[in-house]
N, C-alpha and C positions, 0 to 999 in steps of 0.2 A: 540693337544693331550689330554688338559683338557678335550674337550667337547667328544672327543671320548672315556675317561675314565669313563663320567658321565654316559655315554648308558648304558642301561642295557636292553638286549631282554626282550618283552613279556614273564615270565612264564606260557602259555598256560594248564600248566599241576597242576598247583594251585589251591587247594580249592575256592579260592577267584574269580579266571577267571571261573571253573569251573560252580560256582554260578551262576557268570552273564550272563553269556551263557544258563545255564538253565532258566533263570528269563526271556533274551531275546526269545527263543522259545517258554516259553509257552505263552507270552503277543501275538505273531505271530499266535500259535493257537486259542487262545481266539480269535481274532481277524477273523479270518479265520472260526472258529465256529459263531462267530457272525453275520457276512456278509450271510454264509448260512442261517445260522434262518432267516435274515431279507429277502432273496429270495426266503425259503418255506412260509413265512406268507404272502409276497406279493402275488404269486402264488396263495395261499389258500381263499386268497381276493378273487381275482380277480373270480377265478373257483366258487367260491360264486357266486356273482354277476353274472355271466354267468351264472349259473345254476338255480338262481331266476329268473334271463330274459327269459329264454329259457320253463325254466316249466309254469311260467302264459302267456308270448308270444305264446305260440304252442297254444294253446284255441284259442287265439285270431283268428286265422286262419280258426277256427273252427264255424259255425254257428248251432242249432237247429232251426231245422221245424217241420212242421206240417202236415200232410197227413188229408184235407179233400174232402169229395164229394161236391161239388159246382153245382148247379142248376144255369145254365146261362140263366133263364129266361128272354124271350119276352118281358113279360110285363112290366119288369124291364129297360131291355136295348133297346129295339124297336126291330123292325125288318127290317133285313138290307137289306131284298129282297122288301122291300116297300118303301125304303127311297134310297138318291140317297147315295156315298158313304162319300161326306163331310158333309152331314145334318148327317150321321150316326154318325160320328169320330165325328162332334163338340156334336151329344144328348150322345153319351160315356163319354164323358171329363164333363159333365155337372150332371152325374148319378151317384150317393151317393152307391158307392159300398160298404158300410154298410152295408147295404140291403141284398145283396149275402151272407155276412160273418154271418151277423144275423142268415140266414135263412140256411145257413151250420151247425151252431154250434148247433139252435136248434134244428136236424132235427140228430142229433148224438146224444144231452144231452137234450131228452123231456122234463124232469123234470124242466127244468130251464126256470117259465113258469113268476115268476114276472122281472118287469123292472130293478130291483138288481140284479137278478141271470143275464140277459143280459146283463148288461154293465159288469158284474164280466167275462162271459165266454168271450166277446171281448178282454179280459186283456190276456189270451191266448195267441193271435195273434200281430206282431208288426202289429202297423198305417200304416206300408210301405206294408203291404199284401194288400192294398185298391189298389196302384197305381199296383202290380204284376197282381191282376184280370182285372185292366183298358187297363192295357197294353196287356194282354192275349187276349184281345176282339178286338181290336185298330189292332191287329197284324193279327189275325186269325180270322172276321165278323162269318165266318160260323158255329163257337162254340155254335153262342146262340143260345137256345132252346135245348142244351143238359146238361147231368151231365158229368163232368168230374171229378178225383180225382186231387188234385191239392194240390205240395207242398206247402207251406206258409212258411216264415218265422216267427218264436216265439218272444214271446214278449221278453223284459230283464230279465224278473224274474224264464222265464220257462225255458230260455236259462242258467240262475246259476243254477237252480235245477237239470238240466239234469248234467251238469258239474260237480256234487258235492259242489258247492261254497256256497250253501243253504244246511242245514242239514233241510233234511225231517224228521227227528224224534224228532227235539226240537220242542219246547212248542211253541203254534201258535202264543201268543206273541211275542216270540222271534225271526219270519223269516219275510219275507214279503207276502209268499208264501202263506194265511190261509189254513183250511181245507178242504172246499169247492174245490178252485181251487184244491188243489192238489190230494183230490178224484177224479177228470176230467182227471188230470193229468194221474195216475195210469190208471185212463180207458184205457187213448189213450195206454200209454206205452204197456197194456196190448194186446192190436188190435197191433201193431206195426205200429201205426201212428206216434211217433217221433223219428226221426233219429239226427244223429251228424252229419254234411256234410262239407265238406271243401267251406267256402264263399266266393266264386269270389268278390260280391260286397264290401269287404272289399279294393280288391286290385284297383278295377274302379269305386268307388264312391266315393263324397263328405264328409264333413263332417255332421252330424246328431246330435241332440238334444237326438237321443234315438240310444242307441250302441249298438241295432242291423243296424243301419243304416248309421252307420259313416264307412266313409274309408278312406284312404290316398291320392287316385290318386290326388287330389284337390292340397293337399301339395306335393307332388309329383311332379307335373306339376310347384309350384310356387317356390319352390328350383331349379327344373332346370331351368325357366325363373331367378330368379334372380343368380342361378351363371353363366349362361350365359352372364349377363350383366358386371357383375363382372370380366369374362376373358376377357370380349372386351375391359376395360379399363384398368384392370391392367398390362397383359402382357405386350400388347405393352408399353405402358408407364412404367414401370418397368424394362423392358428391354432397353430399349432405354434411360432410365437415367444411370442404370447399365454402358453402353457401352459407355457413356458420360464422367460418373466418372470416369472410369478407364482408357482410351484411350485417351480421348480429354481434361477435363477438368485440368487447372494448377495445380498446387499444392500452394496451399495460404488459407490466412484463411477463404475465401470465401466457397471453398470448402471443409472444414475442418469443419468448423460449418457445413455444408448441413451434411457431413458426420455424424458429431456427433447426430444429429438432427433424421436421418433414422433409426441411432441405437438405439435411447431412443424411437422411436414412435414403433420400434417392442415390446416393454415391455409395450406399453400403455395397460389398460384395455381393452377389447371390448366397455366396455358403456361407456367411452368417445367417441368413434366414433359415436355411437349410436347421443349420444347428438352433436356432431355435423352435424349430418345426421339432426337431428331435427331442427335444428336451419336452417342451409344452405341451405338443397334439399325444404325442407318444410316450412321454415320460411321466406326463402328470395325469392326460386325461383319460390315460391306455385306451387310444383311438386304433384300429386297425391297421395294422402293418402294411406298407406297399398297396395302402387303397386312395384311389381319385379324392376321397373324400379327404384323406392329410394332407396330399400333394395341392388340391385347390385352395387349401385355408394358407396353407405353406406361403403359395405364389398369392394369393391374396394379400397376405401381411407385403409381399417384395413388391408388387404392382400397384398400394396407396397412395405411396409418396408421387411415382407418377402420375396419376389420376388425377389427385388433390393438385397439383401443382396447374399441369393444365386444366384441370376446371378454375381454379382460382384465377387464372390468366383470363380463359373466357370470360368468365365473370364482370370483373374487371376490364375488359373491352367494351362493357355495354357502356352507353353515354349517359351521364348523367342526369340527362333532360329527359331517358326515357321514364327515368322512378320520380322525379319531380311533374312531369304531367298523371304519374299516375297519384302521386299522392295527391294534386289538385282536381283529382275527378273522387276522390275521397276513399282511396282504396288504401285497405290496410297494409302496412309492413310486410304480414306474410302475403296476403295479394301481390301487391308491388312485385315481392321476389318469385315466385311463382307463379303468376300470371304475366308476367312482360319480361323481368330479368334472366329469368332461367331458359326459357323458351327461346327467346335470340339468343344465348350463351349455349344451346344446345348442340349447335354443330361443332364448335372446336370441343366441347366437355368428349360426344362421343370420338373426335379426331383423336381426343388424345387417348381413351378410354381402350380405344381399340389398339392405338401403340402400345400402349402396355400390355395389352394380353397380347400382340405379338413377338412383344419381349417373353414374357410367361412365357411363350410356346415354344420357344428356343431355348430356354431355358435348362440345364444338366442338373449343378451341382445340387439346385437344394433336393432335385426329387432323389438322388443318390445317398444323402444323409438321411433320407426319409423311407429305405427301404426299397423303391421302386426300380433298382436296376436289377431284383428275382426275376429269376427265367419262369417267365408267365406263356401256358402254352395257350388256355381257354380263354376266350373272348371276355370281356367283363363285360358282366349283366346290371348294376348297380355302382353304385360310389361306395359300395363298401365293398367290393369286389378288389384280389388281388388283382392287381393291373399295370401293366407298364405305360410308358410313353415315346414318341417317338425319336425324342433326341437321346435318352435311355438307351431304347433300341438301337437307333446307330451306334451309340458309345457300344453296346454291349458286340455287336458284329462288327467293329472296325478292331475289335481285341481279340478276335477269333481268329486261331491259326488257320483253319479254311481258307484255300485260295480263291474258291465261291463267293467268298462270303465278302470278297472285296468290291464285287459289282452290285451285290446286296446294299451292302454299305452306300453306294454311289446311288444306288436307286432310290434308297429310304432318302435320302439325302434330297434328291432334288422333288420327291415330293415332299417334304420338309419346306425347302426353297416355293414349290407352288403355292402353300399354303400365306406361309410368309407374304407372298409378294402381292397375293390376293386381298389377305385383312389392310396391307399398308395400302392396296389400289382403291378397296374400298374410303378407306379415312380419306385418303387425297379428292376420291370423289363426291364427299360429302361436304370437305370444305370449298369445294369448287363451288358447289351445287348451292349449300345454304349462304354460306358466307357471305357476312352484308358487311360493306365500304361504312363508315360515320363520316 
């Protein structure tokens, strides 16, 4: 009776509760205000950042040319109704198509009659318009001996001027672009000889020393040899430990440490693997330098611990009742897990399998400790092939004094980003799709 004397209800209705009640809602508000702030400023980032990619990336897609009349002179290239057809192909391959570009440029700009004003009007033109005329001849014999108009590709300079990236009106000092060139410039503009064109060779060419001439496919090709290499070793083995852990292996400290051990190597940096990629694939096994085949084993060791984790999750999602009705229809251990376990546990195994190779794919440091930021200009044919990749690639053109080369940069980038956002669309649509409720 004392202690039910002592009771005394809450006064709810009291100044004092009153207070604290107000005091508790608004700290909730604040709180609730502050969390939105911190999700429009993220947002605001972010819409940033995408909208800096997306503005200097769109050029990059973007090449100027050149509209000139080219004399495919004879005496230049031979003649191909005189000669048989491979004495022709090899005196083309051997013929300083200089020569043509020279005799196009002065035969537009007379005036430009000393050895300065020609190597000045050549700066015009990329070094790659040499091989577009070789290959023009190479492809098509019967050209030579007439005039054609023929686009060119521009140099890098003519290529920021048309873009805007050069202001034409500051001090000749102050561009790269002098005066000269850019009185040429205006001519053309004025004929409608330079246009803005969408550049295929961007998306089917190698890398280039000059950014009219660089393109991704190189990197391209050497990301998907090396995550190639990368899901043939980690799936299977990642999965096949997963299904170990959980199913087969005892429970002791044996397993316990391995366990502990999968978990801490998920949190590892990338460039320790890196450096053990260096040491191991390169040091011990002398595996090929800057090839798909070190950089996949590399990212394979960095992408287990994820793998294994999410399949051991999967795994461990399936219900209990499904391996107990299978082992009362008399189906063995490995049945049970392989016939019923594995197969419902398949859509998160591959949900996660694919996040990790899209971590892989984004991936810098370790293929840098392994060689793979060499300037690779030939496409890789092979996993032993010298080869880059393409977050590589961006590293290597975001460090290029080229002013080119910053919308390069933006370009590789956001197809970098498409790729990305494709494997992570795909995972999301597969756990949509398989994923079953218990």
């Amino acid at each position: 009776m004392s202690d039910n004397a002592d009771f005394r209800p809450t006064d709810w209705g009291s100044d004092k509760m009153q207070a604290r009640l107000r005091n508790r809602y608004r700290k909730e508000r604040t709180f609730r205000v502050a969390g939105f702030a911190a999700v429009i400023a993220a947002g605001l980032f972010l819409v940033s950042l995408l909208f800096s990619i997306v503005r200097d990336g769109s050029m990059g897609f973007l090449q100027t040319s050149v509209d000139l009349d080219v004399t495919f002179s004879a005496e230049i290239l031979g003649d191909p109704r005189a000669m048989t057809p491979e004495a022709f192909d090899e005196g083309v391959r051997r013929v300083n198509m200089q020569r043509l570009l020279l005799s196009a440029l002065t035969d537009y700009f007379p005036e430009a009659t000393s050895r300065r004003d020609q190597r000045a009007l050549l700066k015009l033109v990329s070094t790659g318009a040499r091989d577009q005329l070789r290959q023009m001849v190479l492809d098509k014999p019967d050209i030579v001996g007439t005039k054609q108009t023929v686009r060119l590709l521009a140099a890098d300079d003519i290529d920021q001027l048309r873009k805007g990236k050069i202001d034409a009106d500051a001090h000749e000092n102050d561009r790269k672009v002098k005066d000269q060139e850019l009185g040429w410039y205006k001519k053309l503009v004025a004929d409608d000889r330079i246009s803005l064109n969408f550049h295929t060779e961007f998306l089917t060419s190698g890398d280039s020393r000059e950014p009219e001439l660089a393109g991704i496919w190189g990197a391209t090709v050497g990301s998907a040899l090396t995550l190639m290499v990368t899901l043939l070793i980690a799936f299977p083995v990642g999965v096949l430990t997963a299904i170990y852990l959980e199913e087969f292996a005892p429970k002791n400290r044996i397993t316990d440490f391995i366990e502990v051990n999968i978990n801490n190597l998920a949190a590892v940096p990338s460039i320790v693997f890196g450096l053990l990629g260096l040491a191991l694939f390169l040091g011990v096994m002398n595996l090929p330098r800057s090839a798909p085949l070190v950089g996949g084993l590399t990212l394979a060791l960095m992408t287990l611990p994820t793998i294994i984790i999410a399949s051991r999750a999967s795994i461990k999602a399936v219900p209990p009742s499904i391996r107990d009705a299978a082992r009362g229809l008399g189906a063995s251990p490995m049945q049970v897990v392989f016939h019923h376990v594995v197969p419902l546990a398949m859509p998160g195994i591959l949900t996660g399998t694919i996040i990790g190779m899209a971590q892989a794919l984004g991936e810098t440091a370790p293929l840098l400790m392994i060689g793979m930021v060499a300037f690779i200009v030939d496409i890789p044919g092979g996993v032993t092939d010298a080869a880059t990749a393409l977050p590589v690639q961006i590293y290597l053109w975001a460090d290029s004094p080229e002013r080119a080369f910053v919308e390069k940069t933006s370009a590789a980038i956001m197809v970098l980003l498409a790729f990305l956002i494709a494997m992570n669309g795909v995972a999301i649509w597969l756990r949509q799709k398989f994923e079953r409720h218990w």
